[in-house]
C-alpha positions as CSV (number, residue, x, y, z in Angstrom):
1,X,-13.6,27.8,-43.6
2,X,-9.9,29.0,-42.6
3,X,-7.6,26.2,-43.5
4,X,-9.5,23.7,-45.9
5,X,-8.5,23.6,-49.3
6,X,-9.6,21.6,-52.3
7,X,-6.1,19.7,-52.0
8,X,-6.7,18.8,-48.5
9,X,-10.3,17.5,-49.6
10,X,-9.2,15.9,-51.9
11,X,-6.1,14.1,-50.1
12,X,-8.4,13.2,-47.2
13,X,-11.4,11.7,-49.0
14,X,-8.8,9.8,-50.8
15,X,-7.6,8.8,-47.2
16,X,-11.0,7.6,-46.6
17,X,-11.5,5.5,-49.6
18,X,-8.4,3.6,-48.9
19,X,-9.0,2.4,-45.3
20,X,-12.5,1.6,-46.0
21,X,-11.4,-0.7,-48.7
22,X,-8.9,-2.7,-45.9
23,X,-10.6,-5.8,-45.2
24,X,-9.5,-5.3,-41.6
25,X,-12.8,-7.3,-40.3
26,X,-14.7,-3.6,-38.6
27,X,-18.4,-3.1,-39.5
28,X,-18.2,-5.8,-41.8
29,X,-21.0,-9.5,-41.7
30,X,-18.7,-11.7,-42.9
31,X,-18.0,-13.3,-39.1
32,X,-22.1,-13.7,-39.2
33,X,-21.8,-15.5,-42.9
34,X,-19.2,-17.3,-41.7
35,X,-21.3,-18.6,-38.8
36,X,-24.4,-18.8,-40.9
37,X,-22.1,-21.8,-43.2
38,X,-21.1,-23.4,-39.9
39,X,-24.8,-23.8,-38.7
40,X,-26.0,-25.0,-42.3
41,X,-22.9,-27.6,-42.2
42,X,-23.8,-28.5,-38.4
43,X,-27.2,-29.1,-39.3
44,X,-26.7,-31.3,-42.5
45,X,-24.2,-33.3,-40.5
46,X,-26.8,-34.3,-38.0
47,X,-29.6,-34.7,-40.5
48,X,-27.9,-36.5,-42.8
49,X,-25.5,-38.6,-40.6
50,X,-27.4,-39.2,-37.1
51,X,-24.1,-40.8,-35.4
52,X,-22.7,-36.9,-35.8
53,X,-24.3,-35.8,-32.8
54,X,-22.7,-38.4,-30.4
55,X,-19.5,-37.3,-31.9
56,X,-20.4,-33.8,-31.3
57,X,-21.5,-34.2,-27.5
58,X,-18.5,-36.1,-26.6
59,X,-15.8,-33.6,-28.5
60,X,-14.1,-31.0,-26.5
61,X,-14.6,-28.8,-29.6
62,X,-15.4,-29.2,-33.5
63,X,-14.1,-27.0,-36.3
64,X,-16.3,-26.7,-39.4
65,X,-15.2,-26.0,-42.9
66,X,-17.7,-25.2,-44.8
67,X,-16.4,-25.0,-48.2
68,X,-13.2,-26.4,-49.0
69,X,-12.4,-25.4,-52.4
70,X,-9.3,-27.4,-54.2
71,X,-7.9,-27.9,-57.8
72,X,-4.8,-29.0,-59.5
73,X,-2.8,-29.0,-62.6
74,X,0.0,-31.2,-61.2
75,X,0.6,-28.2,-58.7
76,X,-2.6,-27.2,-57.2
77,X,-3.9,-26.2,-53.9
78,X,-7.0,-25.5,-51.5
79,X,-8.4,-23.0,-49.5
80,X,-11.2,-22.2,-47.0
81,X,-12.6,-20.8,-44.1
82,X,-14.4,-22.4,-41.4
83,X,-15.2,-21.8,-37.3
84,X,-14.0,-23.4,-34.0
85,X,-16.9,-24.3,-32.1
86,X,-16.8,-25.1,-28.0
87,X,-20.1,-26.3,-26.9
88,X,-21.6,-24.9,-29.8
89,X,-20.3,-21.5,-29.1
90,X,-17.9,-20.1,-31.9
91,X,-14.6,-19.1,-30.3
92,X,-12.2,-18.6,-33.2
93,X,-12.6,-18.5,-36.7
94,X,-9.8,-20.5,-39.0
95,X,-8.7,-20.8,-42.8
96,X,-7.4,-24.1,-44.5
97,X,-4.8,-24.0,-46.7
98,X,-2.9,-27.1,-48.5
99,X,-0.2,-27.1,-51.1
100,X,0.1,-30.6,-53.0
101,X,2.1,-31.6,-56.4
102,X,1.8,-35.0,-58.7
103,X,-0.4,-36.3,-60.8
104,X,-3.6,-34.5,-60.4
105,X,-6.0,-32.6,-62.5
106,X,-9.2,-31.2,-61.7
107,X,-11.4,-29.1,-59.1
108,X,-13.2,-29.9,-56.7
109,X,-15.4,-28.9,-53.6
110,X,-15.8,-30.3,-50.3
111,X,-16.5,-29.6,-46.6
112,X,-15.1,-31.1,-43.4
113,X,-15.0,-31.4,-39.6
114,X,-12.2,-32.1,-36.8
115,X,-14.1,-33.6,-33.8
116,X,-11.0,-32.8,-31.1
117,X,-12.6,-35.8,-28.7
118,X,-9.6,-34.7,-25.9
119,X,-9.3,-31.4,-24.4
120,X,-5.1,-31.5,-25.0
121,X,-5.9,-32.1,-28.6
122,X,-8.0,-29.1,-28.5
123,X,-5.5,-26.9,-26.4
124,X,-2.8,-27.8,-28.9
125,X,-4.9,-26.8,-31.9
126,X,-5.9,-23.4,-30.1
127,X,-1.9,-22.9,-29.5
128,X,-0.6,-24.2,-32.1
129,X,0.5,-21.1,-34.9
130,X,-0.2,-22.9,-38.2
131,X,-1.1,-26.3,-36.8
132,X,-1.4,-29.3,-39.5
133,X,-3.4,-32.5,-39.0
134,X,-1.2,-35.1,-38.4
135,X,-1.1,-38.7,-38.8
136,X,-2.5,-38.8,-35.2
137,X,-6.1,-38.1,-36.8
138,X,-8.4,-40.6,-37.9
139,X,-11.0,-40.7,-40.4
140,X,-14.6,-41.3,-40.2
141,X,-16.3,-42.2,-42.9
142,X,-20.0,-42.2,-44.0
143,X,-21.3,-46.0,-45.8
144,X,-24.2,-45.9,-47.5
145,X,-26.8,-45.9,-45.2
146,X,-25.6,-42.2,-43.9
147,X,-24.2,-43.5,-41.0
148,X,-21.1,-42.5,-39.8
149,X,-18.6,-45.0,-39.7
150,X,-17.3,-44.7,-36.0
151,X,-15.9,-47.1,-33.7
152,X,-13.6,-47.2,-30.7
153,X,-10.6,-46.5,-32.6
154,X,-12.2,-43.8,-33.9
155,X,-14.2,-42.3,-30.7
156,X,-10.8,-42.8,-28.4
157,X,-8.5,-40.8,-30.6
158,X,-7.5,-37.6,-30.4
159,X,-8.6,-36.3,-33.4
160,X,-11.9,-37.5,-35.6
161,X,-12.0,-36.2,-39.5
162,X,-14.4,-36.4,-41.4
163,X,-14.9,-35.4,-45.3
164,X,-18.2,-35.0,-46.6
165,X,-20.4,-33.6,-49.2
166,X,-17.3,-33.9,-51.9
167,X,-18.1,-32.6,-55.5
168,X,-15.9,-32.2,-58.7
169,X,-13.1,-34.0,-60.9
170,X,-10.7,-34.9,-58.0
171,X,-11.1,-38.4,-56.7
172,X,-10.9,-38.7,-53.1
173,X,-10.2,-35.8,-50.6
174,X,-7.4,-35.8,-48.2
175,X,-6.7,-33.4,-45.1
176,X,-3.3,-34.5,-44.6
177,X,-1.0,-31.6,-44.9
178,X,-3.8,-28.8,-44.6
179,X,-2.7,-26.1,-42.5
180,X,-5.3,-24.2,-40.1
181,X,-4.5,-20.4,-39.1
182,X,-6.5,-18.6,-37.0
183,X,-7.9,-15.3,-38.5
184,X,-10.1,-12.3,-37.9
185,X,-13.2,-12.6,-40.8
C-alpha cells in the first residue's frame, strides 16, 4: 500500500464525514415525508371539509403546508415546508417564512392551502423568487358545519387561502406577509 498513510486516512474519512453531514437533499426521504404530510393534509381537507374537492378540481395548482409553526414575543416568526401540487402531481417543494412585530405572545401551530384557481396566478407563483401572498388572495373559511365557506368571490379569484387545523396561544392566523421559496428537501 505505496502512498497511503495514516494522515491521508485520516484527512479523507474526515472528508467523508463532512459531506455526508450536508443536508444537500442526495439519498435522503425527506422529499417522501414531505409528500407523505401533503397526502395526510389533502386527505383531512376533503374529509373534513367536502367543498375542498371542488376547489381542488377547479385550481390550476394547490400548495400544501403541512405544519406551519409560528410564535412571538413581540418579535416572532414562522416557518414551514410544504409541496406544490399540479393535478395532484408534486412539482416543486416550498418553505414559508414570515417575520411579524407588535403585540403578540405565544405559539402556535397551523396548516394551510393556496388554491391558485388561474393558470397566471400559478405561473407567477412558479416564477416568482420569494413570492408573497398579496392582498389579491382571498380567504376561505370553514363555519361550523365543516363546510368551506366559498362563494363567487372566492371561486373567481386568483388566489383561494385557506387556514385550518390552528392550535396554540396565538389568536387568529394570518398569511399575509409569508414569503414562499422554492427548495430542494
Amino acid at each position: 500500500m505505496a502512498g497511503v498513510t495514516r494522515r491521508g486516512i485520516i484527512i479523507g474519512g474526515g472528508s467523508v464525514l463532512a459531506l455526508s453531514a450536508c443536508g444537500n437533499g442526495i439519498g435522503n426521504d425527506q422529499a417522501a415525508r414531505l409528500d407523505a404530510r401533503v397526502d395526510a393534509t389533502r386527505d383531512f381537507l376533503i374529509e373534513r371539509y367536502p367543498g375542498t374537492q371542488d376547489l381542488m378540481s377547479k385550481a390550476a395548482g394547490v400548495l400544501y403546508m403541512p405544519l406551519i409553526t409560528e410564535a412571538g414575543f413581540f418579535f416572532g416568526g414562522s416557518f414551514g415546508r410544504g409541496a406544490l401540487r399540479i393535478n395532484n402531481v408534486t412539482v416543486d417543494y416550498y418553505s414559508a417564512a414570515q417575520a411579524s412585530w407588535g403585540l403578540q405572545i405565544g405559539a402556535q401551530q397551523y396548516a394551510h392551502a393556496l388554491f391558485f384557481m388561474t393558470e397566471p396566478a400559478l405561473a407567477d407563483f412558479r416564477t416568482a423568487n420569494g413570492w408573497a401572498v398579496g392582498a389579491d388572495a382571498k380567504y376561505a373559511l370553514p363555519d361550523r358545519g365543516g363546510a368551506i365557506g366559498t362563494d363567487t368571490t372566492t371561486t373567481l379569484a386568483p388566489v383561494v387561502a385557506l387556514v385550518f387545523g390552528q392550535a396554540g396561544l396565538i389568536a387568529g392566523a394570518s398569511l399575509e406577509g409569508t414569503k414562499y421559496t422554492r427548495i430542494i428537501p
